[in-house]
N, C-alpha and C positions, 0 to 999 in steps of 0.2 A: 504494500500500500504506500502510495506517496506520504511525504512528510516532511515538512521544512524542518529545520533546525530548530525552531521555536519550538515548534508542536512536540516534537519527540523531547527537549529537557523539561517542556513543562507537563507535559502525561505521566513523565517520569515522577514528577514535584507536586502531583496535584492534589490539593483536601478538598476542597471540593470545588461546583461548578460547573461549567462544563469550557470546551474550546471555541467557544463561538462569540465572533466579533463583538462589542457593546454588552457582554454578559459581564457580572460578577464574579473572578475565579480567585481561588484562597491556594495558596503556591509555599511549600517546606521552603525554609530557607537551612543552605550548607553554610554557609559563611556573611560574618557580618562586617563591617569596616564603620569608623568613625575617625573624624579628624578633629582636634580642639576647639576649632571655631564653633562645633556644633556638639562634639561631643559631653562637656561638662553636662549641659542639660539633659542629654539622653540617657548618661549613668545616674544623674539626681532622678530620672523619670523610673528606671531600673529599679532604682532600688525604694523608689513606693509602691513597686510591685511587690514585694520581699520577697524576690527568688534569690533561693542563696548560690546558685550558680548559673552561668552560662548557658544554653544549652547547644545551640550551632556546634555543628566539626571546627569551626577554626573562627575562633572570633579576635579582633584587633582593633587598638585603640593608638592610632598614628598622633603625633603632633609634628603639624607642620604649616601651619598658618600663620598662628600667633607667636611668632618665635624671637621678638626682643625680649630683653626680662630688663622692662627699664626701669620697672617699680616691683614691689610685694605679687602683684595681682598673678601675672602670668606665670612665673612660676611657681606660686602658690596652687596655681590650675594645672601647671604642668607634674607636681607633684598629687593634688589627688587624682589627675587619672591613674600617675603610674600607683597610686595604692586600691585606686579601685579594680585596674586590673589585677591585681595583685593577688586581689580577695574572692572575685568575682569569676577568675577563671579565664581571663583574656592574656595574648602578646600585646606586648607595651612595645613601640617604637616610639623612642626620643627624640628631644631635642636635636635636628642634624643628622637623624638617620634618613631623613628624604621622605618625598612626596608620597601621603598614601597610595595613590592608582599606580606608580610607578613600583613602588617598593609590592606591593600585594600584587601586581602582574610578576613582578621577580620570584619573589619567595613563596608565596602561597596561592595564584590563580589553577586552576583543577575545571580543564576542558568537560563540558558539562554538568555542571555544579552550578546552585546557587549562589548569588551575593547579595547580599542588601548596603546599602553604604550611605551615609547621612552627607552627603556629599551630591551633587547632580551631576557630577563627572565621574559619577561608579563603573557607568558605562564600560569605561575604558577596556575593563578586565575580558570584554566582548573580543577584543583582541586574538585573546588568546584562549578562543573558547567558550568563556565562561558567560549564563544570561544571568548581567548585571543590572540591579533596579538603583538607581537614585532616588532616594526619599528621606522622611522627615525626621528628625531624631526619634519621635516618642514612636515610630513603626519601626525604626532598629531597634527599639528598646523591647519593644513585644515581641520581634523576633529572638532579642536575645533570652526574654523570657519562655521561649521556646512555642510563642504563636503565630501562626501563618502572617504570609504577605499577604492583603486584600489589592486585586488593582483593577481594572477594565479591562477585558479583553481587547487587546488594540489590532487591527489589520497588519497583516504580512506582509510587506513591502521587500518583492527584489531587487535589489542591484546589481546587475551584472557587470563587471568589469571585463573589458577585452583589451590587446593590445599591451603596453610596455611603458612607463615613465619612463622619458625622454631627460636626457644630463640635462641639471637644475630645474626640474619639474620632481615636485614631492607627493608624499601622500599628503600631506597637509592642502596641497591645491586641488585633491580628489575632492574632500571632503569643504573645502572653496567652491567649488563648484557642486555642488547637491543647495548648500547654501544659495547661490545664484539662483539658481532654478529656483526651490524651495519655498524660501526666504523662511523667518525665525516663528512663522507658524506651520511651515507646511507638515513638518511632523508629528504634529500632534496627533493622539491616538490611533501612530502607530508605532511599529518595530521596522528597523532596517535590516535585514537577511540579506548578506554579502555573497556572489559566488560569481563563476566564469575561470576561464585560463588565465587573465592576469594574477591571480593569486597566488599562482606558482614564485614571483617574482618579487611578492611579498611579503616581507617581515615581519614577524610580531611587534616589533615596536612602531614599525611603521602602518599597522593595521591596529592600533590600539591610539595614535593620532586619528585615524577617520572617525573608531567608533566614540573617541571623548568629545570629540563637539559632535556625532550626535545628538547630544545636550542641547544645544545651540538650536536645533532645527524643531525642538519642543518634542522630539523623537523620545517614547516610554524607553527604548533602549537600541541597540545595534548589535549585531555579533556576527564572525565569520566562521568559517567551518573550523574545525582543528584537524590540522594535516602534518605534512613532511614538516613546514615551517613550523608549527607548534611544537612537535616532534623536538626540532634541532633546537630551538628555544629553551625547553623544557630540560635536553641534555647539557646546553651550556650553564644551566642553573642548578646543575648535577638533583635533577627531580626528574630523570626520565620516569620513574615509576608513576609520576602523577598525568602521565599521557595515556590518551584513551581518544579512538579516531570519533570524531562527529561530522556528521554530513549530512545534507539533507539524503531524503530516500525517494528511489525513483524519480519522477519530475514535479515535483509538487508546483499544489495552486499557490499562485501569489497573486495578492487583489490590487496589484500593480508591479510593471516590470521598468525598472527606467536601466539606461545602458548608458555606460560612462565610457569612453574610448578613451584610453592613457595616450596613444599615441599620438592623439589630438589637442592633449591638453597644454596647458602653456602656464609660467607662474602666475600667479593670482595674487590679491590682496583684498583685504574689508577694509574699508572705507571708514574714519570716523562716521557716527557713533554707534555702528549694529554690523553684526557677523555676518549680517546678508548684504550687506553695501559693498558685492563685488565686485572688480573691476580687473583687467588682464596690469600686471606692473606698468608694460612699456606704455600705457594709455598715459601714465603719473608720470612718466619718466620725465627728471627733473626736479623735483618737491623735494626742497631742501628739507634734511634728517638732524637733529639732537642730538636724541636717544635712542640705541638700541640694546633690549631684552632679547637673549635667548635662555629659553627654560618653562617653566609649567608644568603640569600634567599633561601636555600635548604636546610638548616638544624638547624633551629633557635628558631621552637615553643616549647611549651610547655613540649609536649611531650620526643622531642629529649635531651631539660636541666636535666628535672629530670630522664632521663635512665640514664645521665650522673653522676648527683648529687647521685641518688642509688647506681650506679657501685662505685663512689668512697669514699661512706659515710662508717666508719672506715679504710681507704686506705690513703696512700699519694702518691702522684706525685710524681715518679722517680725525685730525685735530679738531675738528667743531662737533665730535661727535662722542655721547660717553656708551660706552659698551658696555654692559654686562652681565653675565652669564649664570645661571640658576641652574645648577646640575640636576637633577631627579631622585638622587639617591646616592648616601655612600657608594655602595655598590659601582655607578656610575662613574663616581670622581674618581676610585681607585685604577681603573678599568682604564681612562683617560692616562691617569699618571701610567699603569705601565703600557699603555699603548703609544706615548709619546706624546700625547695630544696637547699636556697641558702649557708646554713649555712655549711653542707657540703662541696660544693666547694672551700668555704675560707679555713676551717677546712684541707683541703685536699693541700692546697697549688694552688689554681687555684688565673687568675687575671681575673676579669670582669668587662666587658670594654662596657659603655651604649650602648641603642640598636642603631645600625647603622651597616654600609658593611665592614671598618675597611678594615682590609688585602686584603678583596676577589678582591678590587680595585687597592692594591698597597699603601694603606695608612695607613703606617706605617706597623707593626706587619712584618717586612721583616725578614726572616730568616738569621743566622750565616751564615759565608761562608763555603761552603761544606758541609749541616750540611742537616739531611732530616728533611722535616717538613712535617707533617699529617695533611690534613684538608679537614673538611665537604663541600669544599667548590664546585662550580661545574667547576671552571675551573682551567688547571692548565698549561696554557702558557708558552714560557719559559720566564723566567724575568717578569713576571707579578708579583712576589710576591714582586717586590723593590730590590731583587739579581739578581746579575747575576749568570747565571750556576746555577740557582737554583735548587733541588731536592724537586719536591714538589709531593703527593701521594694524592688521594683525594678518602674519604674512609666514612664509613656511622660512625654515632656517636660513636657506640658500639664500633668499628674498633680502632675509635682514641680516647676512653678512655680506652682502654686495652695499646694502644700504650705510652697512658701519665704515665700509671702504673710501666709497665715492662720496659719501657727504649728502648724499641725495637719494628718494626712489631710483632704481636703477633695475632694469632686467638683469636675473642672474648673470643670464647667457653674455652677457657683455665680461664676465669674468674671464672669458674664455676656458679650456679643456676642465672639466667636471675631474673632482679630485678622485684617485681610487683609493678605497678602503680595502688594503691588505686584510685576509681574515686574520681573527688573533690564532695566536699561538696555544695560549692558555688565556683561562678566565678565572679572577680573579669571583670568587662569591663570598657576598658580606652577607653571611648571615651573626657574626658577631653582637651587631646593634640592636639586635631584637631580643628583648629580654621575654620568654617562655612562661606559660602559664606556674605557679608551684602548682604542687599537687593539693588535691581537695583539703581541705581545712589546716594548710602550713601558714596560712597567709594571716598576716595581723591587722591592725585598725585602717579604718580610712581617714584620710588625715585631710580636712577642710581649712583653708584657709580664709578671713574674713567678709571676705569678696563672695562667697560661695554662700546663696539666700536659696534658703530653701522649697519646693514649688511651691505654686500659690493656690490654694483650693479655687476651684470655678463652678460659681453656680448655674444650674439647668436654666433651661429654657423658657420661659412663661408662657401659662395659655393664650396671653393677650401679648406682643409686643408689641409698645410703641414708641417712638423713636425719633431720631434728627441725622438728618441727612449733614453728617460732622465734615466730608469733603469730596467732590469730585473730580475725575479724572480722565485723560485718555484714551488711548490704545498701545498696548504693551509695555506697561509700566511692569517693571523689573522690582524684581524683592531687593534692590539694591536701594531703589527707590523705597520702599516701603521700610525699610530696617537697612542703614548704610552701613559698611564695612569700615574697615581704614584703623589705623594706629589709633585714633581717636577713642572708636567706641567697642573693636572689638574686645578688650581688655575689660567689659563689662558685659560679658554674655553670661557670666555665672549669677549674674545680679540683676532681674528684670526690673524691679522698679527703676534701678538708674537706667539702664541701656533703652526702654521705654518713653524716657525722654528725646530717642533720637526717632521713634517712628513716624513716618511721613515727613520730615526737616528738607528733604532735599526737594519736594512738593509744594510745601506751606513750612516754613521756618518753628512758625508759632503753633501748630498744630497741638504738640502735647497741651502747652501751656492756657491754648484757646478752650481743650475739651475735659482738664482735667478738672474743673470748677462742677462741672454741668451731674444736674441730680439722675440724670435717665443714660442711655444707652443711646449710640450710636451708629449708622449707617455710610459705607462708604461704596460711593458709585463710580461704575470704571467702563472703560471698552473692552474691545477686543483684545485676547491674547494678556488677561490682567494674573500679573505674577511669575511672569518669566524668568528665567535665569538660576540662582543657585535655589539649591534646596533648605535655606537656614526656615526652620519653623520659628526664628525670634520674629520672622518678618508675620506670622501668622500670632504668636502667643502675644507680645508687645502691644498689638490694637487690641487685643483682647484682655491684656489687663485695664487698659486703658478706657473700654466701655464700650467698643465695636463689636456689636454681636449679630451685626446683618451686610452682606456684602453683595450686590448685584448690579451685575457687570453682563457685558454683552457675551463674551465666551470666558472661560479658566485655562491656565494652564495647570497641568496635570498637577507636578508636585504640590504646588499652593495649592489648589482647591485639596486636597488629602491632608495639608496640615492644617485649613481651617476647618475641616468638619472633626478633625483628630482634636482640638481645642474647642467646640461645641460653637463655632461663627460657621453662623447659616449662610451657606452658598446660594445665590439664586440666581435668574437671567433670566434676561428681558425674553417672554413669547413673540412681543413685538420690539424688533430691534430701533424701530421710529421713536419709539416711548423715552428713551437715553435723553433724549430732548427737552423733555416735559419737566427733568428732575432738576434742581437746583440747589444751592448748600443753603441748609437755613431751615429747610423745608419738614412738614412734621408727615412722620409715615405711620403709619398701623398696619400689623396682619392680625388680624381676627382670628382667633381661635387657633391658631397657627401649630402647638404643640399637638394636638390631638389631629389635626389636618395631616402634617408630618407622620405620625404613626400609624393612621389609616393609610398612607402608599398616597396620599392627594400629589399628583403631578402638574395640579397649576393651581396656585396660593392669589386673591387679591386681594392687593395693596393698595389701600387708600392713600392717597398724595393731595393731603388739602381736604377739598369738597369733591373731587373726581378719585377715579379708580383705574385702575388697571390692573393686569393680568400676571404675573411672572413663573416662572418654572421651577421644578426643584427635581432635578434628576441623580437622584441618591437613590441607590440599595437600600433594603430596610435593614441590614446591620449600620450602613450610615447615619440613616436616619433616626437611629436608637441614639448612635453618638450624640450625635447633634443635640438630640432633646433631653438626655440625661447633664449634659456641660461638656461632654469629650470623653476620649477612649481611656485617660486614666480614672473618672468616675465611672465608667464601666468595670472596668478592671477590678475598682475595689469593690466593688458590687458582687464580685463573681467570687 
């Protein structure tokens, strides 16, 4: 019987449901990942569940976000994950052990095997096999208490790849181009399922850049097959044993087939300020350069350093231009140092900076003002980078070490002969930096540091809700926008009341300040595509300490709508998309009877605006809809 690659690891993972498009399916999780930025919360979520252990095959708690310690805060958080992995049963990666998608593609990804990861760039691990989900901490934390993923069944989507990347054409301009086409809605509620004879030609590291900005395309996830290449990957990570072939079977149905021809491709870039604003280099050729980033989770291995270190070994950095380089992972930098790579870089005028996310977060590496910065990186928001009105391009390695040369956008190809990457010799594998779970009950206290506020109880739903319309909004506002990142405010993720003060700022400045007076609850209205981008649930819990307990918006993006019905803020959307018009800030709403609407299965609720009414939708599952009307899925949990 036919069967893509989805189909067969999730029949393999299923509690229940069934496989059909728009259904409800409930999926085993093998493996979990979290990174600091979001992790503290999801282990304080963990453990109001009081499980006293783990339950996933291989559960990991990375930091690699927040990584100054310029005050008490950070590593006061750096230190209770590592005690709560500690006690709890998880591998702790530290400080400098490198990027979690990078380092879990190295040491622990397991071709067809689940992952759950509090990160929207889990994907990655598709790479190498594995169907990885991005989502919200408090659904890693259920998984780690040993309960299913809930998610939508999303359509199949193939990609075929034919043909060969052409010298200084990357995987990163594959996956530039899906984007083009695309753009940063076209994936939603589906999966990308990779296949064709170009994949012979493809590396796992270079197949785990396509499927991480997946992410980008609002894609539920991406995955290619595991083959020769996963195979050779798998043996240089001395884990041959955790290889197992996956393929799709016979010809299976795909509810769309799009075809990518490498041969055809040419380098690429996005355009400030969205990952879809593609455009081919040499159209820019000329746009004087700053800054250039290489590094991320999408462009940080091995491979992408030393194209880098070839391209500029007898070359210098443009003097108007600062360079610098974010490795992926110890692993990575050791691999560089004895492959020769790093010497170069120095030589060449580059800074390199230990393995971690660095910039791609807002931490630190923020560009001049007005100044354009190039980087590998996969998102390029506005103000994400720590500037405002920033100018940020995000472009494959090649792209943005031609760009660090010339001074300017530049077509690679203008570097002339494409550097060759001798294979190594030997591989150097860091599994040192990963500190191993101890065994059941060796592990001692969890050790909190001041910063670290405990959750906040949330109450249910009321029969009557009614409310004020506290701010509206566009089309594809970004959790960046809703809850911002940056040296500023991550350093207050373990602390909701303070970091609460930043939701909605980069929107309405005054926002907290304007709604935290007000005696009732509020309503926030948005467009298309609302809640794009990373997976932080602070961007969902934050308006919900805050008094936001109704959001209706023309469409959701996937993660966000999961984390506000995971936190009991009612998701809704317009039946008439004209209606968006009608709504204003200021304005008083009511749904009538609304809790018991909700758990009789009602799929259109109305809502009084004033003296008139209108219609809205609420397309929840009835386990959603329980959330929702109980306050969220950890007073369910204590419920249970």
């Amino acid at each position: 019987m036919a069967k893509t690659i989805v189909e067969q690891i999730m029949a393999a993972h299923l509690v229940s449901g069934e496989l059909v498009p728009g259904a409800e399916v409930a999926l085993k999780i093998d493996h979990t990942l979290t990174q600091d930025a979001t992790g503290t919360l999801a282990y304080l979520e963990f453990e109001a569940m009081g499980v006293a252990r783990a339950k996933p095959e291989v559960a990991v708690s990375f930091v690699d976000h927040n990584l100054p310690q310029t005050d008490f805060r950070n590593a006061d958080d750096h230190r209770f994950l590592r005690t709560v992995a500690a006690k709890y049963g998880l591998y702790f990666s530290p400080p400098g052990n490198g990027i979690s998608h990078q380092v879990h593609l190295e040491r622990f990804s397991a071709p067809g095997k689940t992952l759950l990861g509090s990160d929207s760039h889990t994907p990655t691990a598709g790479g190498g096999g594995m169907l990885a989900f991005g989502a919200g901490g408090l659904d890693v934390a259920l998984a780690l208490a040993g309960q299913p993923f809930y998610l939508v069944m999303p359509e199949i989507i193939g990609v075929k790849l034919i043909g060969r990347l052409r010298p200084w054409t990357a995987a990163k301009d594959v996956i530039l181009e899906l984007l083009r086409r695309l753009t940063v809605k076209g994936g939603r509620g589906k999966i990308l399922e990779f296949f064709g004879p170009a994949l012979r030609y493809l590396s796992v590291p270079e197949r785990a850049s396509i499927t991480n900005m997946g992410a980008e395309l609002g894609a539920t996830t991406s995955i290619f097959p595991s083959d020769a290449q996963t195979r050779k990957f798998l043996q240089m990570q001395g884990r041959k044993a955790d290889f197992q072939p996956v393929q799709a079977q016979g010809r299976p149905r795909y509810a769309e087939v799009l075809v990518i021809d490498l041969d055809k491709l040419e380098p690429l870039i996005a355009q400030p300020s969205s990952p879809d604003r593609v455009a081919p280099v040499k159209d820019l050729a000329g746009t004087p350069v700053e800054q250039v980033l290489i590094g991320s989770c999408a462009n940080s291995s091995l491979r992408d350093l030393m194209i880098v270190s070839q391209a500029l070994k007898g070359r210098r950095v443009h003097p108007g231009v600062s360079l610098e380089i974010n490795p992926g992972s110890r692993q990575v930098l050791e691999n560089l140092i004895l492959a020769g790579g790093l010497l170069p870089l120095l030589e060449a005028g580059a800074r390199v900076m230990p393995p971690g996310c660095w910039g791609c977060i807002g931490m630190g590496q923020a560009p001049p003002t007005n100044a354009v910065s190039v980087r590998t990186f996969p998102r390029n928001f506005p103000g994400r980078s720590g500037t405002k009105d920033d100018k940020v391009y995000l472009s494959s390695p090649e792209t943005a070490v031609a760009a660090a040369i010339f001074g300017e956008l530049r077509d690679p190809r203008d570097l002339g002969d494409y550097p060759r990457l001798p294979a190594p010799r030997r591989f150097v594998v860091a599994g040192g930096g990963i500190i191993p779970p101890p065994p059941a009950g060796a592990a001692g206290e969890v050790v909190r540091g001041p910063n670290i506020v405990p959750f906040p109880q949330l109450t249910p739903l009321p029969e009557t809700w009614r409310g004020e319309v506290w701010l509206k909004v566009g089309d594809n506002v970004t959790t960046d926008d809703i809850l911002p990142a940056g040296s500023q405010i991550l350093p207050l993720r373990s602390n909701l009341p303070a970091i609460s003060q930043y939701a909605f700022t980069r929107l309405d400045p005054e926002f907290p300040s304007r709604v935290q007076g007000k005696a009732g609850e509020g309503a926030i209205i948005g467009g298309e595509n609302y809640g794009q981008g990373s997976s932080r649930e602070h961007a969902a819990l934050a308006p919900r300490y805050l008094g936001v307990r109704v959001k209706l918006v023309k469409t959701f993006a996937r993660i966000h709508l999961a984390n506000l019905i995971n936190f009991g803020i009612l998701p809704l959307t317009f039946e008439n998309p004209a209606d968006y018009a009608l709504l204003t800030q200021g304005q008083t709403l009511e749904l009538p009877g609304v809790k018991q609407l909700l758990l009789d299965g009602a799929e259109r609720l109305p809502l009084k605006v004033g003296d008139r009414e209108i219609w809205v939708r609420v397309d929840l599952s009835a386990r959603q809809r329980r959330l929702v009307a109980v306050g969220g899925a950890l007073n369910l949990a204590r419920e249970a």
